[in-house]
C-alpha positions in Angstrom: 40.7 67.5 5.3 41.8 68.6 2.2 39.4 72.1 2.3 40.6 72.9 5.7 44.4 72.0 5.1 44.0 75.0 2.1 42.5 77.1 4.2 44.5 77.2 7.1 41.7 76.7 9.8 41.4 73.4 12.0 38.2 71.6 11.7 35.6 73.1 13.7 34.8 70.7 16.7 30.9 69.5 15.2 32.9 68.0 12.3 35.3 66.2 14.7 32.4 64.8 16.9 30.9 63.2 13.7 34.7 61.7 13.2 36.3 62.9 10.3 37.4 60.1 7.3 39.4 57.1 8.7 39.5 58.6 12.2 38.5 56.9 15.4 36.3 58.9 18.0 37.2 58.0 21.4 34.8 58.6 24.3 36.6 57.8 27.8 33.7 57.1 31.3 34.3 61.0 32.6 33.0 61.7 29.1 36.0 63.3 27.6 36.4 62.7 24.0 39.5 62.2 21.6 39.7 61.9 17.9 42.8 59.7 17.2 44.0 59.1 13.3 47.2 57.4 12.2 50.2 59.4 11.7 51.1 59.8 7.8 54.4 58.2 6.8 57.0 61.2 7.3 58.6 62.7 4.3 61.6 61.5 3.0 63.9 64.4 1.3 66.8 63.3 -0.6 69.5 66.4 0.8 72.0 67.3 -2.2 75.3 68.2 -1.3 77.3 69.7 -4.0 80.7 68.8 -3.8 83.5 71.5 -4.9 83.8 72.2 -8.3 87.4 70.6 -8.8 86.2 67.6 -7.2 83.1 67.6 -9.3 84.2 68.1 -12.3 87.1 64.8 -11.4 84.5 62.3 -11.5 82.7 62.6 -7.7 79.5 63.7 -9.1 76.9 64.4 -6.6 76.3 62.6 -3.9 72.7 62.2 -2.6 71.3 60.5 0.9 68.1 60.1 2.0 67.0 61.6 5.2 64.0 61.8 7.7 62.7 64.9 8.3 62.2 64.8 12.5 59.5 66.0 14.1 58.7 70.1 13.8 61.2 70.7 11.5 60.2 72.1 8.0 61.5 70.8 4.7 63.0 73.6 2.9 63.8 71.6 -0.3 60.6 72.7 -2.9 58.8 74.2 -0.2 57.3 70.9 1.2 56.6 70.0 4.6 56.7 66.5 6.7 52.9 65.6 6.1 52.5 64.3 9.9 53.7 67.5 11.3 50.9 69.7 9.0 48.3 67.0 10.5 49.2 67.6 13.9 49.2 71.2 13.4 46.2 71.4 11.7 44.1 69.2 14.1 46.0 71.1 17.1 46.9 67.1 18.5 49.5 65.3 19.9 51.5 62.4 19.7 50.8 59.6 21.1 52.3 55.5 20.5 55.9 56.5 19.7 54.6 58.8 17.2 52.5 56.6 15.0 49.2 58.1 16.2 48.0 61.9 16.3 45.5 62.1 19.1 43.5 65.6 19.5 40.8 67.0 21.9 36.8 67.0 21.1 34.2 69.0 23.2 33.2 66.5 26.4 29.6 65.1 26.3 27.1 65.0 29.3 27.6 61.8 31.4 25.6 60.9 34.4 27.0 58.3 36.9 25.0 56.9 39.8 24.9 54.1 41.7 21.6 51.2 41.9 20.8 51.3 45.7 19.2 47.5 44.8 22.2 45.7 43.3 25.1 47.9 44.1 25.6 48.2 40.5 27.5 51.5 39.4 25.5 52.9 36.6 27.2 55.5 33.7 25.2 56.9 30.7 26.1 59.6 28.1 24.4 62.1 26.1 25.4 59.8 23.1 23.3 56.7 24.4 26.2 54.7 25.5 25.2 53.1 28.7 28.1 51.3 31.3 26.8 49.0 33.9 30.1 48.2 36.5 30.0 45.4 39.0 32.6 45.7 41.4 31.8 42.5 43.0 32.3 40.5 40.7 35.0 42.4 38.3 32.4 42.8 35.7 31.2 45.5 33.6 29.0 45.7 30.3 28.4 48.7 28.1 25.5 48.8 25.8 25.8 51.1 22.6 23.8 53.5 20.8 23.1 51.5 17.9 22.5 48.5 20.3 25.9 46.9 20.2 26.6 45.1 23.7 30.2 44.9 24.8 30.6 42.7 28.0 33.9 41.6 30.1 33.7 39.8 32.6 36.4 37.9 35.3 37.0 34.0 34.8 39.6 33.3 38.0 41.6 29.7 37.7 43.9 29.1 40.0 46.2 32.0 41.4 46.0 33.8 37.3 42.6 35.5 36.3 41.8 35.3 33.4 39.0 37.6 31.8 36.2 36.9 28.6 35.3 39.9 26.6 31.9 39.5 24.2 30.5 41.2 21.4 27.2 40.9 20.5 25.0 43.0 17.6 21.8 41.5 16.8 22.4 39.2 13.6 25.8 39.7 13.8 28.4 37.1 14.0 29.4 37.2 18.3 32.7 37.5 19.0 34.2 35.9 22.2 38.3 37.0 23.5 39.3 34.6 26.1 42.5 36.5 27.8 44.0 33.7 29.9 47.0 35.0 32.5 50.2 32.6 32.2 53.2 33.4 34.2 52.5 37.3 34.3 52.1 37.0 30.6 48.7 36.7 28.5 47.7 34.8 26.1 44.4 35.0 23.8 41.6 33.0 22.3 38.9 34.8 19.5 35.9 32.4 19.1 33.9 33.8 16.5 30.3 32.6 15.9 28.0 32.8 13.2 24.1 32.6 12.5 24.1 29.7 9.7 26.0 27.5 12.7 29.7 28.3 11.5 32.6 28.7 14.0 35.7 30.8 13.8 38.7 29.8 16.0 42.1 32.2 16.1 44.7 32.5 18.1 47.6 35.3 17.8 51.1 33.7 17.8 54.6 35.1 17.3 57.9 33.4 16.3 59.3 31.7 18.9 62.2 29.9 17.0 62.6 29.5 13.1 60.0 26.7 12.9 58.2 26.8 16.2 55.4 29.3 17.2 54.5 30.4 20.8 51.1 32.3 22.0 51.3 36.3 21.5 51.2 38.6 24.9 48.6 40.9 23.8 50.2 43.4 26.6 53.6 42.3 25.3 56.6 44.7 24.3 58.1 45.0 20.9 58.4 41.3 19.5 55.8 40.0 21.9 52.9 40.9 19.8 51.4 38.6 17.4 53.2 37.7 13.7 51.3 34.6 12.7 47.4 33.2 13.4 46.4 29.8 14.1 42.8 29.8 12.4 40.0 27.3 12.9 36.8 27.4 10.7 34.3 24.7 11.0 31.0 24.7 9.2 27.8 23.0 10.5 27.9 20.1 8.4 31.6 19.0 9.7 34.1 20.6 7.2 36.8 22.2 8.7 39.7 24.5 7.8 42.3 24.9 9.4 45.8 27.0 8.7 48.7 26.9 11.6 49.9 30.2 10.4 53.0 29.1 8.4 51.7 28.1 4.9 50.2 25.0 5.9 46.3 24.9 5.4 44.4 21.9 5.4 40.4 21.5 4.8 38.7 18.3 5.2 35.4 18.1 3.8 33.6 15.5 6.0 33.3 15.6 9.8 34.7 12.3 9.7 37.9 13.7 8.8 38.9 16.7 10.8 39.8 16.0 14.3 38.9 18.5 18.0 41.7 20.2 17.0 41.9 20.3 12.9 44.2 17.9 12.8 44.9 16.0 9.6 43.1 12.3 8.7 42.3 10.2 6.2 40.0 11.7 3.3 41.4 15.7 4.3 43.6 17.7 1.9 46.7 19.9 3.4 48.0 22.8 0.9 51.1 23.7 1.2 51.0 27.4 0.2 54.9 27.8 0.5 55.7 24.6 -1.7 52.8 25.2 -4.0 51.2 21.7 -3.2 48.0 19.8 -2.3 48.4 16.5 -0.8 45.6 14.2 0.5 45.5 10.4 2.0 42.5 8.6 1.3 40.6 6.1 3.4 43.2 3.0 2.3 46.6 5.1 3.4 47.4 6.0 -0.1 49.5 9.3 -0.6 48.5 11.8 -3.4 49.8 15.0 -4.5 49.4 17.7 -6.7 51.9 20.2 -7.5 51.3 23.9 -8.9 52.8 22.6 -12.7 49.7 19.8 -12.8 51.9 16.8 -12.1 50.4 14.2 -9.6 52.8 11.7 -7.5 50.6 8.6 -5.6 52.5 7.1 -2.8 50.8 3.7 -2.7 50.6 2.0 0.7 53.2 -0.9 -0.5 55.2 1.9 -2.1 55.0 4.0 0.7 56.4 0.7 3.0 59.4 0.5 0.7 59.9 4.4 1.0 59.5 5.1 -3.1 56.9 7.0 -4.9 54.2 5.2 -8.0 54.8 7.0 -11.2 52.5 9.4 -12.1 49.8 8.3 -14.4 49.8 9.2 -17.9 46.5 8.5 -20.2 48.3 8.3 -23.9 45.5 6.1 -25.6 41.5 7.7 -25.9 39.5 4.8 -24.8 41.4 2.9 -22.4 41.1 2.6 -18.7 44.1 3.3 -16.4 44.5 1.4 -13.0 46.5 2.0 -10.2 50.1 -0.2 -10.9 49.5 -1.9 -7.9 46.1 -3.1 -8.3 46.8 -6.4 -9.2 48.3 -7.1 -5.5 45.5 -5.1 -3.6 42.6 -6.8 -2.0 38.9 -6.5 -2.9 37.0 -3.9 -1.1 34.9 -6.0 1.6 31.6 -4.5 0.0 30.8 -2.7 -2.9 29.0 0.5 -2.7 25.1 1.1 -3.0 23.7 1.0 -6.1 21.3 3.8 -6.6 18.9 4.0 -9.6 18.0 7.2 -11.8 14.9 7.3 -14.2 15.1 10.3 -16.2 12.0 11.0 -19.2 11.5 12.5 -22.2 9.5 15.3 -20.4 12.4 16.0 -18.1 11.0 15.2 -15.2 13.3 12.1 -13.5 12.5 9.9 -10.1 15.3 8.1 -7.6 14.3 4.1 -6.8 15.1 4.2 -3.1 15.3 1.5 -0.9 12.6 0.2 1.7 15.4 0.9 4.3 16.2 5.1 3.2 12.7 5.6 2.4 11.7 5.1 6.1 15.0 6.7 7.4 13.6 10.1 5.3 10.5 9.8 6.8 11.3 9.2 11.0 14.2 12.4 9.9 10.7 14.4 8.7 8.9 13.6 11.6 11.3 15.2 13.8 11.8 18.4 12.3 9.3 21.0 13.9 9.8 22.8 10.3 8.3 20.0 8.4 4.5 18.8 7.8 4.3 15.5 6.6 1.3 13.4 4.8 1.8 10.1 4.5 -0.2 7.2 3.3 -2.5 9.0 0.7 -4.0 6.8 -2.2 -3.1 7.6 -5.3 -5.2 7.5 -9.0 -5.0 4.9 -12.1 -2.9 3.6 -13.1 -1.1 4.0 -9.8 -3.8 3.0 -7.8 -1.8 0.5 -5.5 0.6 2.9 -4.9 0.4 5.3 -1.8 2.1 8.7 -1.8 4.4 10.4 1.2 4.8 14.4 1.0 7.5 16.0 2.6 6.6 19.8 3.4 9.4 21.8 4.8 9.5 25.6 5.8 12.8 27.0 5.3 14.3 30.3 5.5 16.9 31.4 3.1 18.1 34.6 5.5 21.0 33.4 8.5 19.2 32.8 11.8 20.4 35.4 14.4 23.4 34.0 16.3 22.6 33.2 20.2 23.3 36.0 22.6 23.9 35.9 26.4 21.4 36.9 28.8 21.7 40.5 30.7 19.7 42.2 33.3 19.6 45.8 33.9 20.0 47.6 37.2 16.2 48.3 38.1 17.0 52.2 38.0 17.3 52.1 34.3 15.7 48.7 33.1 13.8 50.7 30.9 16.8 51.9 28.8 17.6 49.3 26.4 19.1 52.0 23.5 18.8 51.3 19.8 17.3 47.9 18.8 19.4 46.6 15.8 17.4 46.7 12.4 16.2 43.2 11.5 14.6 42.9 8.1 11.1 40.4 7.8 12.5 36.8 7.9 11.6 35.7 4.5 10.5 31.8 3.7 10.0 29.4 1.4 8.4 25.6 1.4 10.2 22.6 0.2 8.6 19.9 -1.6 9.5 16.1 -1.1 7.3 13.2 -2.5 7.9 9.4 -1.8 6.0 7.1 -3.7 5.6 3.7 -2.6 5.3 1.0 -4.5 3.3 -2.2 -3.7 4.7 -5.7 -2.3 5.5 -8.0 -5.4 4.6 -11.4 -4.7 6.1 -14.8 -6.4 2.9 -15.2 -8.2 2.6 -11.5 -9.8 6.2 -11.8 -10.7 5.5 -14.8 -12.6 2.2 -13.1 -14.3 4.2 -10.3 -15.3 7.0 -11.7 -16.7 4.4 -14.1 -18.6 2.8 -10.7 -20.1 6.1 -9.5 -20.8 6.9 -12.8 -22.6 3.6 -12.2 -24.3 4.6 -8.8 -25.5 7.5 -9.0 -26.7 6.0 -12.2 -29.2 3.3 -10.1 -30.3 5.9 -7.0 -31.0 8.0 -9.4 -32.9 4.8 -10.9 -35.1 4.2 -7.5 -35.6 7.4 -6.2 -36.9 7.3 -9.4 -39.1 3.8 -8.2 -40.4 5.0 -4.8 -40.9 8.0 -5.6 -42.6 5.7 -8.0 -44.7 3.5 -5.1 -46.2 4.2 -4.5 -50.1 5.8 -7.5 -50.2 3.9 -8.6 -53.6 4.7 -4.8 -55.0 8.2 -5.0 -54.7 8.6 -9.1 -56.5 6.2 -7.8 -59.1 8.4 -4.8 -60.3 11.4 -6.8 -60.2 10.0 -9.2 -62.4 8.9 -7.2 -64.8 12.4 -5.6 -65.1 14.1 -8.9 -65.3 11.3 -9.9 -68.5 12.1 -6.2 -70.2 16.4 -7.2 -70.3 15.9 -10.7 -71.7 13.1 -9.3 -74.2 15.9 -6.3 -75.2 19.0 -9.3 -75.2 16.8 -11.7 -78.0 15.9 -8.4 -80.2 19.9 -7.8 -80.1 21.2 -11.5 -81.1 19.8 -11.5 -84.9 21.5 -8.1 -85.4 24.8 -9.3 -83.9 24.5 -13.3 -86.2 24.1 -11.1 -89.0 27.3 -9.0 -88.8 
């Protein structure tokens, strides 16, 4: 806007269809169209007034206030003008929203309205290849976009209120469902947002209601009415889920286990406290732990938490020594301990996993069930391993999001040939996972015996061997210190004459 402000001229009207930076084009059914951008804040002049010179020169000194310039006037202080009021002017708009939006006029567009003699259906397209499908009937109507976007509403009637869904759908774009819900002439709404990798985004709009409560926002509301705070839902596909009430309170639990219908907090979740700078959790025996912002950690025991006082924070002083909970001493055994599991790692870097019979067979039924997975099992395998049999686990996967499901739609049979601008999809791209399962053979009483025999066999023969080993140059190393301990007593009896002597 900048090269037409300097010039003086308004944009001419193909620069406004294509919608000028950070404006909204706005194309109504009749196929007017309206450009609508965001009024700039309006100037603020500080107005000087000079006192008289007597006063002045007392001690007043100036005296300065700030003031707004109103609409259509014309700052006169260093030749500036009220920024909204040039960008009114220049677009040749009005205001619109109490004055926080500049609306102006765009040349119409062709639109065509008839009416399906089959289904009743009002039909509406445009020279810009938006398409509106009205069904009276049933208070529904769905608009399909140039670039393929389809915008649906629809009426949901409960009761004596009506309540009304709205969907967004765009190819592999996340969908986007508003649930307005009518409650006592007042409405209330629901955003369920879903994604393609099987995530799900929950918000509703609140506003204050008291100083701790929250109440749902009237979308239609008047000032005060509209939403000030978000209730926010997010749930993954393997069972995480955040959630943040919308007053500094956010809590995520990490296992589905632990995150209730409604986000609630349970044992083995977290809850930050944005506004205390805190992270608390309670894990699966009722025990209270949190974390503040300055790295100290307070554990509520369960027995502490009975007698309402706090376990002093831990504090590891001494390198090498293993710190306990204080209470452990009163605190029962766990009624089983946990799996064991087994890593071999080599020298080669390759490393294996000893699974039990039991997960083994579990990994294999899981693999049989997946359409995305081929799966050999039972194949004999070379020496030495020829008594083991092998299991491959082949898996197609696909690291690009799967498109997100969309609803079905029908077109009126006058124009179910139009379906406008297919979203872009790229070529899904894939890759195969590998899995491999050895199985070992049954060990028997018997072999077990044998090969603990060998083993008892082996280690003898490693010992004797060592003993050889160590053995070699045995005869050397007594011969050389002989012959030194000869050469010191020959040197001592040459020295004993000398020393009778003196």
């Amino acid at each position: 806007l900048q090269t037409w402000q300097s010039s003086g001229k308004p944009p001419p009207q193909h620069v406004k269809a294509e919608g000028l930076p950070g404006h909204w084009v706005v194309t109504r059914p009749d196929g007017r169209v309206f450009g609508r951008a965001p009024a700039p804040p309006k100037l603020e002049l500080k107005l000087r007034r000079e006192t008289e010179e007597g006063e002045g020169e007392a001690g007043g000194g100036d005296e300065e206030e700030t003031a707004t310039v109103a609409d259509g006037e014309v700052a006169e202080q260093e030749g500036q003008r009220d920024p909204a009021q040039a960008l009114k002017e220049l677009l040749e708009g009005r205001w619109v929203d109490n004055g926080a939006v500049i609306e102006y006029e765009i040349d119409p567009i062709s639109v065509s309205v008839h009416v399906d003699p089959h289904t009743g259906q009002q039909v509406a397209t445009s020279g810009d290849g938006l398409m509106i499908v009205e069904d009276a009937e049933v208070s529904s109507w769905v608009a399909v976009l140039a670039d393929g976007t389809r915008i649906s509403s629809k009426a949901q009637s409960q009761g004596a209120e009506e309540d009304r869904r709205i969907d967004i759908e765009h190819g592999q774009l996340a969908s986007i469902t508003c649930l307005l819900k009518g409650d006592n002439g007042s409405l209330r709404a629901d955003i369920d947002i879903k994604c393609g990798d099987g995530a799900e985004l929950q918000v509703t709009p609140q506003r204050l209601a008291s100083a701790t409560e929250f109440c749902p926002a009237d979308p239609k509301g008047g000032e005060g009415r509209f939403s000030s705070n978000a209730a926010v839902l997010l749930r993954t596909r393997d069972g995480a889920a955040v959630l943040s009430k919308g007053a500094g309170e956010v809590r995520l639990a990490t296992r589905s286990d632990a995150a209730g219908p409604t986000g609630e907090l349970r044992m083995g979740a977290y809850e930050v406290q944005l506004d205390g700078d805190r992270l608390c959790m309670q894990d699966a025996d009722g025990n209270h732990i949190e974390v503040s912002g300055d790295q100290t950690v307070s554990c509520k025991a369960v027995e502490a938490a009975a007698q309402g006082r706090f376990c002093p924070p831990p504090r590891c002083k001494e390198p090498g020594r293993a710190y306990g909970r204080p209470d452990a001493i009163s605190l029962s055994p766990p009624p089983e301990a946990p799996p064991p599991r087994l890593l071999v790692v080599y020298g080669d870097g390759e490393a294996e996993e000893l699974l039990p019979a039991a997960n083994a067979r579990q990994i294999l039924e899981l693999a049989k069930q997946d359409p995305n997975t081929f799966l050999t099992e039972g194949e004999p395998m070379g020496s030495p391993m020829d008594r083991c049999k092998c299991h491959t686990i082949y898996r197609t996967a696909c690291p690009d999001p799967p498109a997100p499901p969309t609803t079905s739609f029908v077109l009126p049979p006058t124009v179910a040939g139009f379906r406008g601008a297919a979203p872009s999809r790229s070529p899904q791209r894939s890759f195969t996972e590998l899995r491999q399962l050895v199985e070992y053979p049954t060990i028997d009483e018997q072999e077990r015996h044998a090969f603990l025999a060998a083993c008892a066999r082996f280690d003898a023969r490693e010992e004797a061997h060592c003993a050889e080993h160590a053995a070699y140059g045995e005869g050397l190393r007594a011969g050389a210190v002989g012959s030194s301990v000869s050469r010191k007593a020959s040197v001592l009896q040459e020295a004993a004459p000398a020393e009778g002597g003196a």
